[in-house]
C-alpha positions in Angstrom: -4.2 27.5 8.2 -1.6 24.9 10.1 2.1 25.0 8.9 2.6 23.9 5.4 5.0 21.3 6.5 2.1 19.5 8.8 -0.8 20.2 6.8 -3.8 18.3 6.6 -4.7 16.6 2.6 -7.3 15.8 0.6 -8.4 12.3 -0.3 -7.5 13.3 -4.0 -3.9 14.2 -3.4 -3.5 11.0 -1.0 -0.3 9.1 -1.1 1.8 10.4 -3.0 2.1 13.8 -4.0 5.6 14.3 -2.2 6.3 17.6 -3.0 6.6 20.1 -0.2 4.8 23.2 -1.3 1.1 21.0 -0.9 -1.3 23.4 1.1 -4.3 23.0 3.2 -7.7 23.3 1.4 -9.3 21.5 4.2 -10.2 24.1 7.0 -8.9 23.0 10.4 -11.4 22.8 13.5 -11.6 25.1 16.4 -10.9 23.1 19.0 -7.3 23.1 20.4 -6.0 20.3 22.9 -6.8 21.9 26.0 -10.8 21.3 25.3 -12.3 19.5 27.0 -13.8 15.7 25.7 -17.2 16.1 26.3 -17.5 20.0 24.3 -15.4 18.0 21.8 -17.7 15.4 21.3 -20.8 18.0 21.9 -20.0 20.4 19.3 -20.5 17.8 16.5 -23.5 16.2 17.6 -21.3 12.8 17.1 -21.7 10.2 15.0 -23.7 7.7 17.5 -26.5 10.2 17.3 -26.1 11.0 13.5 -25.5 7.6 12.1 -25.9 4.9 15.1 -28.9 5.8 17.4 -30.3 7.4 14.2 -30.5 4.0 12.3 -32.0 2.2 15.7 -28.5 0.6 17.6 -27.8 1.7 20.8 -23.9 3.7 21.1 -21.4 4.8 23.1 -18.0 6.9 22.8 -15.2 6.1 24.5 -11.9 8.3 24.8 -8.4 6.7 24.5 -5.8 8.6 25.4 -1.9 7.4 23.8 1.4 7.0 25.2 2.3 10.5 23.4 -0.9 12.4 24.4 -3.0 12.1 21.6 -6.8 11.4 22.3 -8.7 9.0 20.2 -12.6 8.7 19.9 -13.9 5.3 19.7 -17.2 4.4 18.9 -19.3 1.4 20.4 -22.4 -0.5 19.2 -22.7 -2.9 21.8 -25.9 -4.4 20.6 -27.5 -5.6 17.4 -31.4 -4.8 17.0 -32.7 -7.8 17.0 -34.6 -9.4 20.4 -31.8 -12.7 20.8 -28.8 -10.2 19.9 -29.6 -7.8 22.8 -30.0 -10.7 25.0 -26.4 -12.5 24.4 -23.6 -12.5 26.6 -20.2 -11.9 26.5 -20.3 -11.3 22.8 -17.0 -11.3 20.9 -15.4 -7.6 20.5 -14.4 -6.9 17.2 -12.4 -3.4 16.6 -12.7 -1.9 12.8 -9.4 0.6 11.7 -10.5 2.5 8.5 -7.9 3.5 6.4 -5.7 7.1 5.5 -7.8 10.0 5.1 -10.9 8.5 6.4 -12.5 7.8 9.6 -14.8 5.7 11.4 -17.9 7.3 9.3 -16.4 5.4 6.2 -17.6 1.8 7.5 -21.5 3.0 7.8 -21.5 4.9 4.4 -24.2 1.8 3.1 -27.4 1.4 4.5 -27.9 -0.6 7.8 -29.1 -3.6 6.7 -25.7 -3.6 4.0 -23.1 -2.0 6.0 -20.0 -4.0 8.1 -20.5 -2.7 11.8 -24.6 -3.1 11.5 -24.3 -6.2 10.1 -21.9 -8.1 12.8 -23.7 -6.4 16.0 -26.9 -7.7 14.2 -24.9 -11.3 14.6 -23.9 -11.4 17.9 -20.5 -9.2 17.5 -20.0 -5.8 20.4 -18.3 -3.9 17.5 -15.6 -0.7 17.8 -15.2 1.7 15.5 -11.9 3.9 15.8 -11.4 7.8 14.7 -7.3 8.3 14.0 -5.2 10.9 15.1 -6.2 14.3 13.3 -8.7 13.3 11.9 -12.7 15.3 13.1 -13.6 13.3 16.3 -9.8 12.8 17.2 -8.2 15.9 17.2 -7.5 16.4 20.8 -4.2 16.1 22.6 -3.2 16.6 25.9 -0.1 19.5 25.8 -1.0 20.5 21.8 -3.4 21.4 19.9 -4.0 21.2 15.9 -2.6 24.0 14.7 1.2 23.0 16.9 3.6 21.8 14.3 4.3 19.3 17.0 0.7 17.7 16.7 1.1 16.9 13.4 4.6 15.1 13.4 3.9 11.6 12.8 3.2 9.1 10.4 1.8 5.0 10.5 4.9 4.2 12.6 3.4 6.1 15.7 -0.3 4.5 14.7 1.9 1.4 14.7 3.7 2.3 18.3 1.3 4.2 19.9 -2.6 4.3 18.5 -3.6 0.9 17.6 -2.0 -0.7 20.9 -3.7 1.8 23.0 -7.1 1.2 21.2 -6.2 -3.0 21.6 -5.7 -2.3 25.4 -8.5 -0.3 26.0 -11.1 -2.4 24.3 -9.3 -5.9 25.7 -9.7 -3.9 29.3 -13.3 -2.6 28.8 -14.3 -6.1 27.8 -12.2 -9.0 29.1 -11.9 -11.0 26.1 -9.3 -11.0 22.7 -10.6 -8.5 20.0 -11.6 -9.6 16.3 -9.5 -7.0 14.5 -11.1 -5.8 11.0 -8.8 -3.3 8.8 -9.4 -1.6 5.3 -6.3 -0.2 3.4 -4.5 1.4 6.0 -5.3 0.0 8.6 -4.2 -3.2 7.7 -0.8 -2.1 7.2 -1.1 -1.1 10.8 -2.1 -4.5 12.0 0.2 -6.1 10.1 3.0 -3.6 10.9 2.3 -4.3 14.7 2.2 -8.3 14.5 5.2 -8.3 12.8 7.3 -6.6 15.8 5.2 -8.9 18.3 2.6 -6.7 19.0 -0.7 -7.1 20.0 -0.9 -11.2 19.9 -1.9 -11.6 23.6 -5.1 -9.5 22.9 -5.8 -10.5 19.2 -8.3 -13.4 18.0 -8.2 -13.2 14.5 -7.4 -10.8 11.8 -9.7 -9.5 8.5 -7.9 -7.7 5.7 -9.2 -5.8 3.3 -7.6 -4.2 0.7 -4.1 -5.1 2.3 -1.5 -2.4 2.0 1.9 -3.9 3.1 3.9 -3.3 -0.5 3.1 -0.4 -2.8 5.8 -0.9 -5.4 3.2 -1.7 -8.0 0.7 0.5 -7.0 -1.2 1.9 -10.4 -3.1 4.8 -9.5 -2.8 7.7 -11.8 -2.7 9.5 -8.2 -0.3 7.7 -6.2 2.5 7.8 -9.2 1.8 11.5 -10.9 1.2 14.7 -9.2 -2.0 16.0 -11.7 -2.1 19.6 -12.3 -5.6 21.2 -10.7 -7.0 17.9 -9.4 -8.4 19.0 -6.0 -11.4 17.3 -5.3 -12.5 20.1 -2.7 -11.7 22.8 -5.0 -12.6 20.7 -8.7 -16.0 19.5 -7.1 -17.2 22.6 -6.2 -17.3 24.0 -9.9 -20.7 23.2 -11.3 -19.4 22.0 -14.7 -17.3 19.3 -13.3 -18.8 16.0 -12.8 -17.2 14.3 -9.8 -19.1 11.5 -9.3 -15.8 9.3 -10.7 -13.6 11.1 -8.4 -12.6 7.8 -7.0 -11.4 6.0 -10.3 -7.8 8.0 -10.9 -6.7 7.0 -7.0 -8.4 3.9 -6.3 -8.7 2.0 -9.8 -12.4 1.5 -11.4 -14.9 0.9 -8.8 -17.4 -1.7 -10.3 -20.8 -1.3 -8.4 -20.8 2.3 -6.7 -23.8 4.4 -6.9 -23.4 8.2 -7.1 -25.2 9.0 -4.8 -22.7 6.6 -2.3 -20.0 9.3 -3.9 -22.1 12.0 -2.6 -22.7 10.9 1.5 -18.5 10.2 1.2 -17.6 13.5 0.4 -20.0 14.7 2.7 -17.9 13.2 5.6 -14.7 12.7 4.0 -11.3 13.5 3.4 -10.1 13.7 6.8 -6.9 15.2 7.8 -3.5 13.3 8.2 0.1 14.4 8.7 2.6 15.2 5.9 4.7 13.2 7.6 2.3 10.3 7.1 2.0 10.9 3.4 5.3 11.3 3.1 6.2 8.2 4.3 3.4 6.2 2.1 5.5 7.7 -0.7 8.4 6.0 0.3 7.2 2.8 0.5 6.3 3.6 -3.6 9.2 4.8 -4.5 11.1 2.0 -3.2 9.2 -1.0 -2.7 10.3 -1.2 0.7 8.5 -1.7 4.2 10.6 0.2 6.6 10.4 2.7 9.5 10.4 6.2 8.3 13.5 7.5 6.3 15.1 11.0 7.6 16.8 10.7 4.6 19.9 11.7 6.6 22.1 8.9 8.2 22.7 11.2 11.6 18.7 11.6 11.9 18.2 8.1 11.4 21.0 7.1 13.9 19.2 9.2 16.4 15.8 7.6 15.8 16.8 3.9 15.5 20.2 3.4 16.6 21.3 2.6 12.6 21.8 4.6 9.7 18.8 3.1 7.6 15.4 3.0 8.7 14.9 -0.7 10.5 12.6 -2.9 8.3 9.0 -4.4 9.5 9.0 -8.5 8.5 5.7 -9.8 7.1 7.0 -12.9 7.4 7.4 -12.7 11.4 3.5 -12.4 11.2 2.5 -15.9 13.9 1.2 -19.2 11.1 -1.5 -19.8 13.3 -3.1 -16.6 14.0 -6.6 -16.9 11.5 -6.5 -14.8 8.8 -9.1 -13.4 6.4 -7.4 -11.5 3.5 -9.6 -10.4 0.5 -8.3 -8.1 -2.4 -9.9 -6.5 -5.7 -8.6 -7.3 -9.3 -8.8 -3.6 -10.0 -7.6 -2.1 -7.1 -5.0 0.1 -8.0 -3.5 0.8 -5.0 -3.4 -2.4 -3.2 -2.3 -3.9 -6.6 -2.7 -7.3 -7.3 1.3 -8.0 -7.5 1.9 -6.2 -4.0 -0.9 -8.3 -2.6 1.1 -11.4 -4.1 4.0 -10.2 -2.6 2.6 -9.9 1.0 0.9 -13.4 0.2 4.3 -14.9 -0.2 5.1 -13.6 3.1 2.7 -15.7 4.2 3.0 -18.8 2.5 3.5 -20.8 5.9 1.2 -20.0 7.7 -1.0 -23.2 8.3 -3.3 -23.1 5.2 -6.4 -24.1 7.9 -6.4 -20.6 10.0 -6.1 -18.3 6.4 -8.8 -17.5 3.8 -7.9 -15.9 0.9 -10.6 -14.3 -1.3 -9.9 -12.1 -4.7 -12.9 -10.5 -6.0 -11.8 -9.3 -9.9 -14.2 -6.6 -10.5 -13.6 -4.5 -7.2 -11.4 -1.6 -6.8 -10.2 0.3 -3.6 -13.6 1.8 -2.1 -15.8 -1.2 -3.3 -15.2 -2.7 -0.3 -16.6 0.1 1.8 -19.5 1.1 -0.5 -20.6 -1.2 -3.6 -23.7 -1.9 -3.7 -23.0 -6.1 -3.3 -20.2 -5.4 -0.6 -22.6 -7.3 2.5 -23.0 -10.6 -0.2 -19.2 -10.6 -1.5 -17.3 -9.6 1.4 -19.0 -9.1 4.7 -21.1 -12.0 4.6 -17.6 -14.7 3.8 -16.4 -12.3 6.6 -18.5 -12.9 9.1 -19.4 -16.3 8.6 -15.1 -16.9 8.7 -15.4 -15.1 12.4 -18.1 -17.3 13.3 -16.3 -20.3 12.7 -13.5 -19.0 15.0 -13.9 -20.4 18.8 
């Protein structure tokens, strides 16, 4: 079991659940650092074998390696299915960042013909799907391994600093053209967190945002505001007289249009680890309605880190007017709440109303945008036709 203090979490104790006697329930994976990538990606099988090639799209995984040694799996479907898609050139990269405790898996949990990375390399689009630190296919370093106390001490201000410009880089080498960037929950806030410190912009194109997590003061989720006695998921949804196929609603607000059995294939795949650290630092930004750097709660510690004795703040509003913008939010999302949303919209209330689209769907919640049933006809579809208006 790794240290209590870098321990990985379950989706159902997410954000907030500060206290520091949480455990592991979530059995760490043998390899260690010094393994090598290819038994990494062997062991598994993969995902391009289980859920690409599988459905009919060619794949490829990639390796990024970070600034501070961590070692990133990134998958590729280069080509859609159809005869004119496989023939195209210099097709527009786009890079998708799921969110916390998730992984790349979480974008293909729909069928093909209804899922996000299917459905823009069937139109033209060479798409990239990234694995996050700690989490299955990205658990290798290059001095640590999982169970070091050291591997785990992070949170989104090294995803920030260190992941998502190496993934940018790699994919803007590998390619030679400006990436389409498309975050849910997350990893918008990574985006967003990046642009704001000047970041990214000389290989970005545009930028989608889905469920957009920049202010969590108003965050509603029984979850994210009350530790709840016994509610485990791994441990609750393994006694035969509970009935987890709600699971979702307490964290993520009322999901309108998922099926069970969509319930089902996620937690086959999902929670995925992430550092205390990490959660830690989420629970800041609900306590105080603030978007800063990590706290040390400790003026010397944070003197050491920054140079200052408070955390140094990231400015939404320093985000460029003209970059193109697609932001879409649910009604009944309770953690990207419809007031923080508002928030980060009035952070961007000059930015030149003909290179932002702004779309509210009432009726979905948190994980409707990865897995209701209607996700392709109310998001990905405004999504992709936004991209292809882009030159």
């Amino acid at each position: 079991m790794k240290p209590l203090n870098t321990i990985s979490l379950n989706y159902t104790i997410l954000l907030i659940f500060c206290a520091p006697n949480l455990f592991c329930l979530k059995a760490p994976a043998n390899g260690t650092g010094e393994a090598t990538l290819a038994a990494q990606s062997s062991d598994r099988g993969g995902t391009c074998k289980s859920l690409v090639e599988s459905n009919g799209y060619d794949c490829e995984e990639h390796w990024v390696i970070t600034k501070d040694g961590y070692v990133l799996n990134v998958l590729r479907i280069p080509l859609g299915r159809f005869v004119g898609c496989r023939k195209a050139r210099n097709r527009p990269p786009v890079l998708l960042q799921h969110g916390m405790l998730l992984d790349a898996r979480s974008w293909m949990l729909l069928p093909p013909k209804r899922s996000l990375p299917f459905n823009l390399a069937d139109n033209g689009y060479d798409v990239w799907l990234v694995n996050s630190r700690g989490t299955e296919y990205s658990e290798g370093h290059t001095s640590l391994n999982n169970y070091d106390p050291a591997y785990w001490n992070w949170s989104w201000d090294e995803l920030v600093a260190y992941d998502i410009p190496a993934t940018f880089q790699y994919v803007y080498n590998q390619t030679g053209q400006k990436l389409h960037f498309v975050g849910h929950s997350q990893g918008t806030l990574m985006v967003m967190a990046a642009m704001s410190r000047d970041q990214l912009l000389n290989m970005l194109r545009s930028a989608a945002l889905l469920c957009p997590i920049a202010y969590l003061r108003h965050t509603t989720s029984l979850l994210a505001r009350f530790i709840t006695d016994n509610f485990i998921a791994e441990i609750i949804c393994r006694i035969p007289s509970v009935d987890c196929s709600n699971m979702f609603t307490p964290y993520t607000g009322q999901n309108c249009c998922i099926k069970r059995s969509k319930t089902e294939i996620f937690l086959d795949h999902q929670p995925q680890p992430t550092a205390m650290k990490n959660v830690i630092h989420m629970c800041q930004m609900v306590r105080r309605g603030t978007l800063t750097m990590y706290d040390y709660n400790d003026c010397d510690e944070n003197i050491k880190h920054y140079g200052q004795p408070t955390p140094p703040a990231y400015n939404m509003t320093c985000i460029p007017n003209d970059l193109p913008i697609f932001l879409s939010y649910g009604g009944a999302d309770a953690l990207s709440d419809v007031n923080d949303v508002k928030l980060l919209l009035d952070c961007l209330k000059h930015h030149d109303p003909g290179k932002i689209v702004v779309q509210c769907i009432e009726s979905y919640a948190h994980a409707d945008y990865l897995m209701a049933e209607k996700a392709k006809e109310d998001v990905y579809d405004p999504l992709i036709a936004f991209l292809n208006k882009l030159p």
